[in-house]
PyMOL Python script that loads the backbone (N, CA, C, O; Angstrom):
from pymol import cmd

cmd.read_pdbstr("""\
ATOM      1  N   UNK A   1     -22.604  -0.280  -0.986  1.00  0.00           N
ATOM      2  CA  UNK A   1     -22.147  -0.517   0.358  1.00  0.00           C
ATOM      3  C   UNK A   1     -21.863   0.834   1.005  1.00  0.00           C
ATOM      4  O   UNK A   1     -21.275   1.677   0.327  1.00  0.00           O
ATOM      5  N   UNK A   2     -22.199   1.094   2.159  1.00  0.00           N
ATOM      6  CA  UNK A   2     -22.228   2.032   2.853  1.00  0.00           C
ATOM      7  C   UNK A   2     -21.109   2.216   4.178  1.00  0.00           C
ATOM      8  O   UNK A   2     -21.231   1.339   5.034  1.00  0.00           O
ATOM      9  N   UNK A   3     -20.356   2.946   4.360  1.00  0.00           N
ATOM     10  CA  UNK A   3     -19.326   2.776   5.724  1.00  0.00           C
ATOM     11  C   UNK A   3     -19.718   3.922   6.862  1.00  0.00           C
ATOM     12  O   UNK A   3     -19.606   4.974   6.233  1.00  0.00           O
ATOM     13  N   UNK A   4     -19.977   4.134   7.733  1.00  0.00           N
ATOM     14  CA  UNK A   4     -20.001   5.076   8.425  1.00  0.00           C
ATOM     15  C   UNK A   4     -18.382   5.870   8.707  1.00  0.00           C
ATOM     16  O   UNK A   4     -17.250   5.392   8.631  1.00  0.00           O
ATOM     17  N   UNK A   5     -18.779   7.037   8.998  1.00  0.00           N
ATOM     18  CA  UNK A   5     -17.522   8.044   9.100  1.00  0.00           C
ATOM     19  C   UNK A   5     -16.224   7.479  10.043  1.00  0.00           C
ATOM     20  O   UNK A   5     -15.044   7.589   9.710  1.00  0.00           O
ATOM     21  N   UNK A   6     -16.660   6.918  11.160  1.00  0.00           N
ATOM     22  CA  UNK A   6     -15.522   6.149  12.001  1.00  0.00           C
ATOM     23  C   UNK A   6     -15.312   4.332  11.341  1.00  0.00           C
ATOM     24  O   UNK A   6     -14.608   3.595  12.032  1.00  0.00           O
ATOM     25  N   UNK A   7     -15.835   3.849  10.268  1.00  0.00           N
ATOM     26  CA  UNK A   7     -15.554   3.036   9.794  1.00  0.00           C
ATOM     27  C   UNK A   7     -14.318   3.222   8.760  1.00  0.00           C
ATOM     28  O   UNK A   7     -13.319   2.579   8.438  1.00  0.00           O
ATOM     29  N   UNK A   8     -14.888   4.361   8.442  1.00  0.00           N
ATOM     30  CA  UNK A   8     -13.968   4.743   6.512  1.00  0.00           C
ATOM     31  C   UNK A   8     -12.819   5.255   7.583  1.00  0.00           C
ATOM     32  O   UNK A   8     -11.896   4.442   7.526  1.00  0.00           O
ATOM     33  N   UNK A   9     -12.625   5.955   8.223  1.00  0.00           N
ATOM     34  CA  UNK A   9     -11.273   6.622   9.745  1.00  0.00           C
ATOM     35  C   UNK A   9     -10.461   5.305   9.905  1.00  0.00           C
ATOM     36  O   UNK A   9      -9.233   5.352   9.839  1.00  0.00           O
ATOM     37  N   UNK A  10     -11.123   4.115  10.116  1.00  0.00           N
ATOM     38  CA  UNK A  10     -10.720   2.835  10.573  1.00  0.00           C
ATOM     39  C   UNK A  10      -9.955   2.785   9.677  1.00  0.00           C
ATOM     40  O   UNK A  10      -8.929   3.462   9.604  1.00  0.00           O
ATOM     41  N   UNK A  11     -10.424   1.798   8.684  1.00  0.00           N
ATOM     42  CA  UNK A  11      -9.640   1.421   7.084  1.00  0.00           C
ATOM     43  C   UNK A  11      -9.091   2.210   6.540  1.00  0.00           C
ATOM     44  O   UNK A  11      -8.405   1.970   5.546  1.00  0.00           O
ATOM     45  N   UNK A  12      -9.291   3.712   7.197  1.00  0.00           N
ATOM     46  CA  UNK A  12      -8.217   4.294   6.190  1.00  0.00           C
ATOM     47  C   UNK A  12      -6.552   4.204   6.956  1.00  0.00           C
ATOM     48  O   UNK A  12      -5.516   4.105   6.299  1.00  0.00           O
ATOM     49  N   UNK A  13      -6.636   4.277   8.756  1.00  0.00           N
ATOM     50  CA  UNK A  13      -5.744   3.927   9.717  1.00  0.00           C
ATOM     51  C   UNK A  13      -4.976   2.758   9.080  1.00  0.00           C
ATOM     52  O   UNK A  13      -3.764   2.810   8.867  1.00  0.00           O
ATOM     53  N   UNK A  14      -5.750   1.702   8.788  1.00  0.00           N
ATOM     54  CA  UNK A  14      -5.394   0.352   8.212  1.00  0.00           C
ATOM     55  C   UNK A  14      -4.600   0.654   6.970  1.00  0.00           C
ATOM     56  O   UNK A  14      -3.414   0.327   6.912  1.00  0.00           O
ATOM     57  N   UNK A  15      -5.138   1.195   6.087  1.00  0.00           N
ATOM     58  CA  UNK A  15      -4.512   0.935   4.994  1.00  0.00           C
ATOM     59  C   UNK A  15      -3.306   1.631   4.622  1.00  0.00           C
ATOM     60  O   UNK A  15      -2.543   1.329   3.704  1.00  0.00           O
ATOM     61  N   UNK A  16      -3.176   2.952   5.730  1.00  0.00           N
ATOM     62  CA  UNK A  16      -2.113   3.664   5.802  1.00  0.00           C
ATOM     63  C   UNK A  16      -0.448   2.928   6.367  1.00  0.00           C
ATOM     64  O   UNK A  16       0.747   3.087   6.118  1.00  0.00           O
ATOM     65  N   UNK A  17      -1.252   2.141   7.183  1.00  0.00           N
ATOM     66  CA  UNK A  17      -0.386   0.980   8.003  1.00  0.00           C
ATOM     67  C   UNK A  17       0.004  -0.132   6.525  1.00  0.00           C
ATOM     68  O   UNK A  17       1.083  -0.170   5.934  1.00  0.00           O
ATOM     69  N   UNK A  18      -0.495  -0.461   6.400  1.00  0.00           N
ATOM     70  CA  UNK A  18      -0.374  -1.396   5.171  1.00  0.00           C
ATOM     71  C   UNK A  18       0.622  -0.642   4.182  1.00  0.00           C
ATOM     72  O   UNK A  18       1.537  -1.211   3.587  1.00  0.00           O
ATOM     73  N   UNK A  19       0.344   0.614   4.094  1.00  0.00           N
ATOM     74  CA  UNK A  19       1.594   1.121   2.592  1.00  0.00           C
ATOM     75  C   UNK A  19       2.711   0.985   3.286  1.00  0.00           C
ATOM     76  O   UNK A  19       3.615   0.258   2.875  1.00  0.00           O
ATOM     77  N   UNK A  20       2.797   1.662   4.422  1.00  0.00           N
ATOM     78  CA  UNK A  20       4.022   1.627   5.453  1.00  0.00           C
ATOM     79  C   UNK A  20       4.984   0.789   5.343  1.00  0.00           C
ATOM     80  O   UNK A  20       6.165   1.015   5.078  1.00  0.00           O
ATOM     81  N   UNK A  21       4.354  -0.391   5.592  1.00  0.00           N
ATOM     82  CA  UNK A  21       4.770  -2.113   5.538  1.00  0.00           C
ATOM     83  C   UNK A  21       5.177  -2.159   4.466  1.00  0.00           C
ATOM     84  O   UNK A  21       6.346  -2.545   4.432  1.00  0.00           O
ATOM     85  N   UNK A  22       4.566  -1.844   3.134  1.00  0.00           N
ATOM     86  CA  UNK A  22       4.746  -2.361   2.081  1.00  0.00           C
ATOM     87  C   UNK A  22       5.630  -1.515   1.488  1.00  0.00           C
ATOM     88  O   UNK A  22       6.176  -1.927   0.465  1.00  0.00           O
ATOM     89  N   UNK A  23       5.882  -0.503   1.860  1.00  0.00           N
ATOM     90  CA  UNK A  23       7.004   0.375   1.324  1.00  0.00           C
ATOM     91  C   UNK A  23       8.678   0.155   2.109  1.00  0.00           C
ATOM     92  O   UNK A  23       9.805   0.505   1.759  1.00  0.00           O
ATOM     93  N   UNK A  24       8.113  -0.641   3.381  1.00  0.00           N
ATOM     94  CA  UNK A  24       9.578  -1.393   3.883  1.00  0.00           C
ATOM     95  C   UNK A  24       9.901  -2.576   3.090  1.00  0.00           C
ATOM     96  O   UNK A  24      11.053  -2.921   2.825  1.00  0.00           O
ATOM     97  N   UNK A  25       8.667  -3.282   2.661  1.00  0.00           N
ATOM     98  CA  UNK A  25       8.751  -4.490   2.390  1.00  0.00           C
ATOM     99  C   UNK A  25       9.368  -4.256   0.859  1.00  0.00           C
ATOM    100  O   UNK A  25      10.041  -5.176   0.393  1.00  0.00           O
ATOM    101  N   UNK A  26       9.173  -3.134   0.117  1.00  0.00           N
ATOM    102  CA  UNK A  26      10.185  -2.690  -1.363  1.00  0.00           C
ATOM    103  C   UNK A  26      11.040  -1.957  -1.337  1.00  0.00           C
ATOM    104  O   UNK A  26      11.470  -1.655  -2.450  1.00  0.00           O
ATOM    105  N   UNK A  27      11.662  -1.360  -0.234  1.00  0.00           N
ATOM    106  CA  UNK A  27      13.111  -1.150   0.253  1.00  0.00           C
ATOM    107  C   UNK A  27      13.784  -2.641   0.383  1.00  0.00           C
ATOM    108  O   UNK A  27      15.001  -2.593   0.200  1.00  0.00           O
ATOM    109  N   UNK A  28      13.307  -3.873   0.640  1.00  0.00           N
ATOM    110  CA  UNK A  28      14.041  -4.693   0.896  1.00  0.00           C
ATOM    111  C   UNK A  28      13.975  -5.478  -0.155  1.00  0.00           C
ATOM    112  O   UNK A  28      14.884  -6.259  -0.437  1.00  0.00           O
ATOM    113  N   UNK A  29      12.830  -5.346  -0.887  1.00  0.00           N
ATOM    114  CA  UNK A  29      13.024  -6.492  -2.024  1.00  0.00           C
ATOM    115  C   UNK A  29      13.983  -5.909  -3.391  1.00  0.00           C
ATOM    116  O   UNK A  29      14.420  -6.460  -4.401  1.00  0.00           O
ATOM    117  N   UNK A  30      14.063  -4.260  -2.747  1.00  0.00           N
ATOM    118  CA  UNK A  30      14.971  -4.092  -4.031  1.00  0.00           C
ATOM    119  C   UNK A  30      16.015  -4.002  -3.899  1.00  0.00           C
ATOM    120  O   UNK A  30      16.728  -3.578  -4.809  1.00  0.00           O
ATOM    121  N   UNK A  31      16.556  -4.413  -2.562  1.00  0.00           N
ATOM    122  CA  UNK A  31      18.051  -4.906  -1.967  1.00  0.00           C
ATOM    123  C   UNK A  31      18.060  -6.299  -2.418  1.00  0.00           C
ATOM    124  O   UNK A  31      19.008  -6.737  -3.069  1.00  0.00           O
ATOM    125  N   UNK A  32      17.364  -6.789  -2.201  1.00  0.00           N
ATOM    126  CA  UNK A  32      17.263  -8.502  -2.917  1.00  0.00           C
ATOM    127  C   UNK A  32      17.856  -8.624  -4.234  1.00  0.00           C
ATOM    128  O   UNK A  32      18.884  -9.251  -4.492  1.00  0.00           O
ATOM    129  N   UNK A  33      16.950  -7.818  -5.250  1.00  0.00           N
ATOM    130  CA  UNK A  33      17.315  -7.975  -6.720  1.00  0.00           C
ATOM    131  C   UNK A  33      18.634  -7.545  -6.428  1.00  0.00           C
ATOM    132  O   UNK A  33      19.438  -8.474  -6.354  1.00  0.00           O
ATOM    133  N   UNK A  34      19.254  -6.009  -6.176  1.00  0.00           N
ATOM    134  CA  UNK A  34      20.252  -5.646  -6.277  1.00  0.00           C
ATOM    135  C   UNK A  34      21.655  -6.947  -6.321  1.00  0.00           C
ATOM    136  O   UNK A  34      22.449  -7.386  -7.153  1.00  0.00           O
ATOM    137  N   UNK A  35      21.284  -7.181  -4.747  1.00  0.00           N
ATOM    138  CA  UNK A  35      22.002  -8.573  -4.400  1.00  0.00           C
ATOM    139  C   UNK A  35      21.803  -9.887  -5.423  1.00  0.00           C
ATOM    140  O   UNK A  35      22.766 -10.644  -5.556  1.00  0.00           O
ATOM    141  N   UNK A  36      20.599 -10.153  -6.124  1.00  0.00           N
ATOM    142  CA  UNK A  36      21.040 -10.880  -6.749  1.00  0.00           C
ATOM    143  C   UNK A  36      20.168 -12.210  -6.559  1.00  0.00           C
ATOM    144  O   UNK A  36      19.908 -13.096  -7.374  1.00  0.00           O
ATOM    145  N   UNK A  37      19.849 -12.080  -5.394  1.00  0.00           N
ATOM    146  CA  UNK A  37      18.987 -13.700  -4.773  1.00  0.00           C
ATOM    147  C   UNK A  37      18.025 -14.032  -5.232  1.00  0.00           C
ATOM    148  O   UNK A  37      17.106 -13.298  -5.596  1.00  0.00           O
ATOM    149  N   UNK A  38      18.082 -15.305  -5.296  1.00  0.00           N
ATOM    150  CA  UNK A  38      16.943 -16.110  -6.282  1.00  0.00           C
ATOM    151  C   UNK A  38      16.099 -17.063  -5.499  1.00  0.00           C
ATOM    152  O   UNK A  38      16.465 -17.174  -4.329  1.00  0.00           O
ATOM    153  N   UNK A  39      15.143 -17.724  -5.817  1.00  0.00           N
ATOM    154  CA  UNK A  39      14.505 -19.444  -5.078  1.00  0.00           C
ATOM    155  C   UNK A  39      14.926 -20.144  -5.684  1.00  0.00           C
ATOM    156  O   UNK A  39      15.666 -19.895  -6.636  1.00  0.00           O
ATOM    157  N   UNK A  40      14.526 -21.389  -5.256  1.00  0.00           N
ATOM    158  CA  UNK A  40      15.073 -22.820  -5.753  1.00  0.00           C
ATOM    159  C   UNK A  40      14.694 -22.865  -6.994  1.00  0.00           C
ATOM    160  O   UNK A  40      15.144 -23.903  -7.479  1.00  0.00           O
ATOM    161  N   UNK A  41      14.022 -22.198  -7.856  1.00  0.00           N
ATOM    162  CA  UNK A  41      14.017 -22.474  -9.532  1.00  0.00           C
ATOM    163  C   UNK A  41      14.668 -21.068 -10.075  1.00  0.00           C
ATOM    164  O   UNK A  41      14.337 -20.582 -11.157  1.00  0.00           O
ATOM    165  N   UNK A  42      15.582 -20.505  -9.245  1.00  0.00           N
ATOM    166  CA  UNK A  42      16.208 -19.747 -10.082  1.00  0.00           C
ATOM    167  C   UNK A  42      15.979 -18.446 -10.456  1.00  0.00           C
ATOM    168  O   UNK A  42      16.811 -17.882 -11.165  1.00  0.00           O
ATOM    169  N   UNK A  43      14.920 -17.842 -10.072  1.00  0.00           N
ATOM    170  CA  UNK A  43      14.097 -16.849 -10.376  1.00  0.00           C
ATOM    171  C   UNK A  43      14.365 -15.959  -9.401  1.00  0.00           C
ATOM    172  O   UNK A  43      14.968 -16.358  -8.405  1.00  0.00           O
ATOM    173  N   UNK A  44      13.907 -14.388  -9.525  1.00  0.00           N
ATOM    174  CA  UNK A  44      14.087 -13.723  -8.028  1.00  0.00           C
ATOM    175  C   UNK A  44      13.458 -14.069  -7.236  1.00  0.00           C
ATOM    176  O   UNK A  44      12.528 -14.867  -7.353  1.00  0.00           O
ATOM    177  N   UNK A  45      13.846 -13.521  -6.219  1.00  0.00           N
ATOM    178  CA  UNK A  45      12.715 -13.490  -5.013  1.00  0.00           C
ATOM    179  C   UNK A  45      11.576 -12.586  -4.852  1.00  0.00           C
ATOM    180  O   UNK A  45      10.522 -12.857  -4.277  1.00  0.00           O
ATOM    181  N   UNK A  46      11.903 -11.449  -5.436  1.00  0.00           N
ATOM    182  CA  UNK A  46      10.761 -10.627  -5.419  1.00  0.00           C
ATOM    183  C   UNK A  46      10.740  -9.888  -6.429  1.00  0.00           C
ATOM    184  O   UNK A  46      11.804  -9.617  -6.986  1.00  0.00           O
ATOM    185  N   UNK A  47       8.966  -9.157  -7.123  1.00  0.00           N
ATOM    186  CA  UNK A  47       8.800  -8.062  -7.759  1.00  0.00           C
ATOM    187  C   UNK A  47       8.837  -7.029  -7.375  1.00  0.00           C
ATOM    188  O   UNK A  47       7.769  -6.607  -6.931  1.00  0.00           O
ATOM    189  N   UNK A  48       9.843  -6.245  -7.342  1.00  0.00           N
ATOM    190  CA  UNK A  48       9.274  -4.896  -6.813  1.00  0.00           C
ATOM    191  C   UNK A  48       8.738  -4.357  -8.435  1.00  0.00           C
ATOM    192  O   UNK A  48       9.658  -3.597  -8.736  1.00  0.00           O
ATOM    193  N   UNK A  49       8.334  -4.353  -8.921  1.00  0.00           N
ATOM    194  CA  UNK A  49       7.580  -3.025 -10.087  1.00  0.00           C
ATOM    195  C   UNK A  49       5.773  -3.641  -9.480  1.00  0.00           C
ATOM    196  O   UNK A  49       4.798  -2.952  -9.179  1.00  0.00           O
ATOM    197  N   UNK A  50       5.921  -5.040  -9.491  1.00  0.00           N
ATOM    198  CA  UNK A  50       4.295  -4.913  -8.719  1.00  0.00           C
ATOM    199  C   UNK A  50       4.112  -4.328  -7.320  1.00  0.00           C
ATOM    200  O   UNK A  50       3.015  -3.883  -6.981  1.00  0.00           O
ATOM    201  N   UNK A  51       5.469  -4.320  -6.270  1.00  0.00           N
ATOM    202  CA  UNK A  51       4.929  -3.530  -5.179  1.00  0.00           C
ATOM    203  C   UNK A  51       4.618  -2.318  -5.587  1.00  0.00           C
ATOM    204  O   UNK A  51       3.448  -1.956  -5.462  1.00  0.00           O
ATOM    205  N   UNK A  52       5.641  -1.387  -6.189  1.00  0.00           N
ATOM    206  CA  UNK A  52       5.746   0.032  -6.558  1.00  0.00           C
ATOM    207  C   UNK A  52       4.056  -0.312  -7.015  1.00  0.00           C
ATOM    208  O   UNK A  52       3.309  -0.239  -6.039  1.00  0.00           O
ATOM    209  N   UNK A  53       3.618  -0.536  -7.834  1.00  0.00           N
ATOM    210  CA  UNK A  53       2.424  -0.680  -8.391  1.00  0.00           C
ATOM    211  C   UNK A  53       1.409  -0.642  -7.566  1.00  0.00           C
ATOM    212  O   UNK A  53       0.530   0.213  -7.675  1.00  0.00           O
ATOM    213  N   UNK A  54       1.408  -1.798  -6.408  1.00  0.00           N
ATOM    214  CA  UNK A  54       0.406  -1.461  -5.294  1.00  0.00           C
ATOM    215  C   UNK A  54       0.721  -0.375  -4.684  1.00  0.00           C
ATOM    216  O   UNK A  54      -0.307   0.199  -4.326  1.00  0.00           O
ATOM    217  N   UNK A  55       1.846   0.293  -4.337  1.00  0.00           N
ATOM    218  CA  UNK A  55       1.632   1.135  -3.288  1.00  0.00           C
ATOM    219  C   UNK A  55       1.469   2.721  -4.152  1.00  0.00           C
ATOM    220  O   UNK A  55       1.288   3.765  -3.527  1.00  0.00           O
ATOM    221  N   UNK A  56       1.552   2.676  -5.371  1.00  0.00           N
ATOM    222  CA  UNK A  56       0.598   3.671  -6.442  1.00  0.00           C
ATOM    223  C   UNK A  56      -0.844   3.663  -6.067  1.00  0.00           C
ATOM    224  O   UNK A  56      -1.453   4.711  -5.853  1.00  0.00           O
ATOM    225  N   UNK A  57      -1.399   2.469  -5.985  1.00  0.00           N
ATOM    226  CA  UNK A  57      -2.824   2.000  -5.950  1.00  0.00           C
ATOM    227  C   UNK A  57      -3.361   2.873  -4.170  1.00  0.00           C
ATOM    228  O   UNK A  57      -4.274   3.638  -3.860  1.00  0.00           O
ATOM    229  N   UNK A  58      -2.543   2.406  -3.621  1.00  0.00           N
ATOM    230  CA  UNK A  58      -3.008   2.691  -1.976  1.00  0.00           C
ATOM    231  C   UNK A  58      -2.765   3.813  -1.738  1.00  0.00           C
ATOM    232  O   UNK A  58      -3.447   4.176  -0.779  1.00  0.00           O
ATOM    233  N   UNK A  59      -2.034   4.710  -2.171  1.00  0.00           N
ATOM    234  CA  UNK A  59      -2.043   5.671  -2.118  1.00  0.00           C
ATOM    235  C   UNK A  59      -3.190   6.620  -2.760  1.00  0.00           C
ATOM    236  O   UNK A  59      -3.750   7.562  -2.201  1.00  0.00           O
ATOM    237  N   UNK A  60      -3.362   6.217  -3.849  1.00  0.00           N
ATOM    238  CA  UNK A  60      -4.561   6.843  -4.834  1.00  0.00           C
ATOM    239  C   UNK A  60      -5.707   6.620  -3.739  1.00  0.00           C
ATOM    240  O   UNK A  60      -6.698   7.336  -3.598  1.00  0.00           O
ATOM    241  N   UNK A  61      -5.412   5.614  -3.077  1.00  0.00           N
ATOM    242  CA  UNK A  61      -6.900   5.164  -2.355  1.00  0.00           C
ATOM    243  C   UNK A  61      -7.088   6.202  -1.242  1.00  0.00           C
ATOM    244  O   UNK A  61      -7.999   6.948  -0.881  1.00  0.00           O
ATOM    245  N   UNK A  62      -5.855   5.935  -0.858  1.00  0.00           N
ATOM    246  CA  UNK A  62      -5.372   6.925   1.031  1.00  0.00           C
ATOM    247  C   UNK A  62      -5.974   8.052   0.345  1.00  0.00           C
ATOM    248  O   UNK A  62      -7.135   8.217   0.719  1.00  0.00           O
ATOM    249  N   UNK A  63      -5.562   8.946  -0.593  1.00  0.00           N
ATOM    250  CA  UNK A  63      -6.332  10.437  -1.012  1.00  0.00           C
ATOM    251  C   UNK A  63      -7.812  10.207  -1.601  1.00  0.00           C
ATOM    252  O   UNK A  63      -8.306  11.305  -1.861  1.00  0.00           O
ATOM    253  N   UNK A  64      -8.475   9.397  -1.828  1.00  0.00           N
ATOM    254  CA  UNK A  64      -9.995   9.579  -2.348  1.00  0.00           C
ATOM    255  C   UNK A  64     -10.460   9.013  -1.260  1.00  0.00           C
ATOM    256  O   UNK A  64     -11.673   9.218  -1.252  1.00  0.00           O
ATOM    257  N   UNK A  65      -9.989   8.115   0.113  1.00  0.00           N
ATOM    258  CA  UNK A  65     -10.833   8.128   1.038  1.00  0.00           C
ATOM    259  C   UNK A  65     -10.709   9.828   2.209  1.00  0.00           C
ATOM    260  O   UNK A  65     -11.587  10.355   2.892  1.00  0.00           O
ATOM    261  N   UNK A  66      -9.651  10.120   2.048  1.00  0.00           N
ATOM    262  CA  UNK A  66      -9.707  11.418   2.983  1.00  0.00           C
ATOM    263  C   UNK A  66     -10.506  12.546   2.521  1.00  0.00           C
ATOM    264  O   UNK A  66     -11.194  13.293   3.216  1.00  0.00           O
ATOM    265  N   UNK A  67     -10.244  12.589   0.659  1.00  0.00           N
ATOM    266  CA  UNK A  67     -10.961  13.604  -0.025  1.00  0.00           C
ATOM    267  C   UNK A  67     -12.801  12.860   1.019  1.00  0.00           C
ATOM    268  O   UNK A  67     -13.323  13.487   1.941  1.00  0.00           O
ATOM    269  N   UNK A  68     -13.174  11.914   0.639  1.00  0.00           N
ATOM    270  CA  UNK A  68     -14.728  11.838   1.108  1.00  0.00           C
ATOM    271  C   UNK A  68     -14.632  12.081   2.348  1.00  0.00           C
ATOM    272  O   UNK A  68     -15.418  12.956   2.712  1.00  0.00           O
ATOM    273  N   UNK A  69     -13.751  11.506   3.434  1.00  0.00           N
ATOM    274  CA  UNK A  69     -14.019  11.845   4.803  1.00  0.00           C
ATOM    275  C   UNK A  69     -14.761  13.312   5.008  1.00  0.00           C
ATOM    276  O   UNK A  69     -15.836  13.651   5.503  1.00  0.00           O
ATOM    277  N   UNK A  70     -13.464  14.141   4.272  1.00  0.00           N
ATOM    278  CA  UNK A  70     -13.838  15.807   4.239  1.00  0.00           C
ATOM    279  C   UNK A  70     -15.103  16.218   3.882  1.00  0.00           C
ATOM    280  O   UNK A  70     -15.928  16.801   4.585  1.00  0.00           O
ATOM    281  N   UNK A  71     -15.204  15.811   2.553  1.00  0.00           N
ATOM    282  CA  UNK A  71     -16.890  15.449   2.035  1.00  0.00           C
ATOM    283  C   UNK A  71     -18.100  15.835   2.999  1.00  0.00           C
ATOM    284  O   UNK A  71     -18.905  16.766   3.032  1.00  0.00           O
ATOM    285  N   UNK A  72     -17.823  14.507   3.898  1.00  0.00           N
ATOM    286  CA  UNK A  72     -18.997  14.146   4.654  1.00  0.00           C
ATOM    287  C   UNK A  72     -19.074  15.200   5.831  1.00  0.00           C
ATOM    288  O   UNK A  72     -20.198  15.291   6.324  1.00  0.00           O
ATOM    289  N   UNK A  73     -18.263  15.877   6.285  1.00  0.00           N
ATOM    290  CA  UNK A  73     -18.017  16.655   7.142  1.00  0.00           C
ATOM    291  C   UNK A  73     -18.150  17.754   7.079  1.00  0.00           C
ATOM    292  O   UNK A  73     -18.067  18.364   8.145  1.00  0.00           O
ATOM    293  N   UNK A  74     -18.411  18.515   5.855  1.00  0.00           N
ATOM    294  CA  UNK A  74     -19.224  19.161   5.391  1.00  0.00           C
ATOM    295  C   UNK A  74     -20.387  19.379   5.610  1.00  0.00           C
ATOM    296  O   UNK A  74     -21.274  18.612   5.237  1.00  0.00           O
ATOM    297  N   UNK A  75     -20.690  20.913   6.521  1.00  0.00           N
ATOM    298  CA  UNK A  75     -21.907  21.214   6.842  1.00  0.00           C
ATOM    299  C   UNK A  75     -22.996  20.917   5.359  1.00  0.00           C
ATOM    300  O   UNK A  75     -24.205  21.136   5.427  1.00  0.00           O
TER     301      UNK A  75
END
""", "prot")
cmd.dss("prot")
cmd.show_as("cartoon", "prot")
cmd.util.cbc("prot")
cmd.orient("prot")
């Protein structure tokens, strides 16, 4: 699969937006655990070691799509 240079710019805009989110969204879920809160079977409400985990992942991504941007831009 092939992206053009203002495509891979796009998704990378996107996905930068996305860690953002998701790095608010594990500031809060690890106020959750802290606090204690559960669902109706008792369990937490949230993982944060799988967010931390994705936002390891997106990040790895955010630097090997900029490393190629540069790449391509290359006389």
């Amino acid at each position: 699969m092939y992206f053009e240079e203002h495509e891979i710019a796009d998704l990378l805009k996107y996905l930068r937006a996305a860690k953002d989110q998701t790095e608010e969204l594990l500031t809060a879920m690890i106020d959750i655990e802290v606090y204690g809160e559960v669902d109706h079977d008792g369990m937490p409400v949230v993982n944060s070691v799988e967010l931390q985990e994705d936002l390891k992942k997106m990040n790895e991504y955010i630097v090997r799509i900029e490393k190629e941007l540069k790449e391509r831009k290359k006389p």
